[in-house]
C-alpha positions in Angstrom: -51.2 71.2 -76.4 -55.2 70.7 -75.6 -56.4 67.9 -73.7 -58.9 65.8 -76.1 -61.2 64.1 -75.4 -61.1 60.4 -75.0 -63.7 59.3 -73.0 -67.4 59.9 -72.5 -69.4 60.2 -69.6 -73.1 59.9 -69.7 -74.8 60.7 -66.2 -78.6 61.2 -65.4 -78.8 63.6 -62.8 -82.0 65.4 -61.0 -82.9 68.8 -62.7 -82.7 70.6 -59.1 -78.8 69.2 -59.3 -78.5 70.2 -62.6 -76.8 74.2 -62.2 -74.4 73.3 -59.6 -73.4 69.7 -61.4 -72.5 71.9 -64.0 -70.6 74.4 -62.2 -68.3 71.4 -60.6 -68.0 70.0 -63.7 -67.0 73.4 -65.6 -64.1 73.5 -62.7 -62.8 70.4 -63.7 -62.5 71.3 -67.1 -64.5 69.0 -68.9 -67.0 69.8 -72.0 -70.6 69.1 -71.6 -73.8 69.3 -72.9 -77.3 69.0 -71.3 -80.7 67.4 -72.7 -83.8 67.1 -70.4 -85.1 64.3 -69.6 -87.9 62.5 -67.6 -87.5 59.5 -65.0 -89.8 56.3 -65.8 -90.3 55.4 -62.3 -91.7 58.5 -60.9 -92.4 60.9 -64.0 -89.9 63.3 -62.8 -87.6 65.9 -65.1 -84.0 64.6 -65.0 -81.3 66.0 -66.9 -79.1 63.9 -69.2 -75.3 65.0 -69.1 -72.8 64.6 -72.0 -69.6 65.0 -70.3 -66.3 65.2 -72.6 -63.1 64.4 -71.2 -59.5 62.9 -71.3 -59.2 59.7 -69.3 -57.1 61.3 -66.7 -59.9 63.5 -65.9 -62.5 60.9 -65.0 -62.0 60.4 -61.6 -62.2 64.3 -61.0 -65.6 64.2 -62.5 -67.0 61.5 -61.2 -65.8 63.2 -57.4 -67.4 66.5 -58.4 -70.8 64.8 -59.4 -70.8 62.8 -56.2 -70.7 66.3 -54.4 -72.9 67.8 -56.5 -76.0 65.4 -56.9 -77.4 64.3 -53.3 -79.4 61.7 -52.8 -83.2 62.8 -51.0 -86.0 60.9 -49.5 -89.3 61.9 -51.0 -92.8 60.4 -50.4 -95.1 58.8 -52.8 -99.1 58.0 -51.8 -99.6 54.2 -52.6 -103.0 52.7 -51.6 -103.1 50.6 -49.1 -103.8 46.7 -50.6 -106.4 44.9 -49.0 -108.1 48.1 -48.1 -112.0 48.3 -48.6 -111.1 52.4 -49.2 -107.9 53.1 -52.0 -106.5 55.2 -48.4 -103.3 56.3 -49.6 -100.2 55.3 -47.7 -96.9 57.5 -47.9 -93.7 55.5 -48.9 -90.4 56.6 -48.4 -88.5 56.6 -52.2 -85.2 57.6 -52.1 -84.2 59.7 -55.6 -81.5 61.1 -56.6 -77.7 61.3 -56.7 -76.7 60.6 -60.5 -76.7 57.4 -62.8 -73.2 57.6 -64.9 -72.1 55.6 -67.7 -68.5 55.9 -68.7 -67.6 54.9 -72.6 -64.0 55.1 -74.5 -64.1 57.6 -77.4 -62.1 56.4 -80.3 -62.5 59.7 -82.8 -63.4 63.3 -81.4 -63.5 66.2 -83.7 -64.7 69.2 -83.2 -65.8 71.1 -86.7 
């Protein structure tokens, strides 16, 4: 008997994570989709994951995105306030790793 799907995991990952994310995920056995995306903070291309699976299933997939989308320090230019010049300063930003959002699905059919 297949597995269905009762549960719906929703997780904005970095598109640099996005082909290896979905490799893990594949190996867990859950169905997933892909949309692009694009942070708000820094105007980066995310990709949105729509990740099908039985409840039993969820902590599986929520290990193999934690191996599979790392978190990285990357450097914005700010300017400096008070400064007579706008000098940019670097900032340390950390981005990355994967924002998920779990929901119960109470009707999956696949037509």
């Amino acid at each position: 008997m297949e597995n269905s799907i009762h549960l719906l995991l929703i997780a904005v990952i970095q598109d640099q994570d996005l082909e290896i994310a979905t490799k893990a995920l594949q190996e867990v056995g859950a169905s997933l989709t892909y949309l692009s995306s694009a942070g708000g903070f820094l105007g980066r291309r995310n990709a949105t994951l729509l990740i099908g699976l039985p409840v039993e299933k969820e902590e599986q997939a929520l290990k193999a995105l934690q191996s599979s989308c790392r978190q990285r320090i990357e450097y914005m230019t700010l300017p400096l306030e008070g400064s007579p010049m706008p000098m940019p300063a670097p900032v340390p930003v950390t981005v990355g790793g994967a924002t998920v959002f779990a929901l119960p699905v109470e009707h999956f059919e696949q037509i």
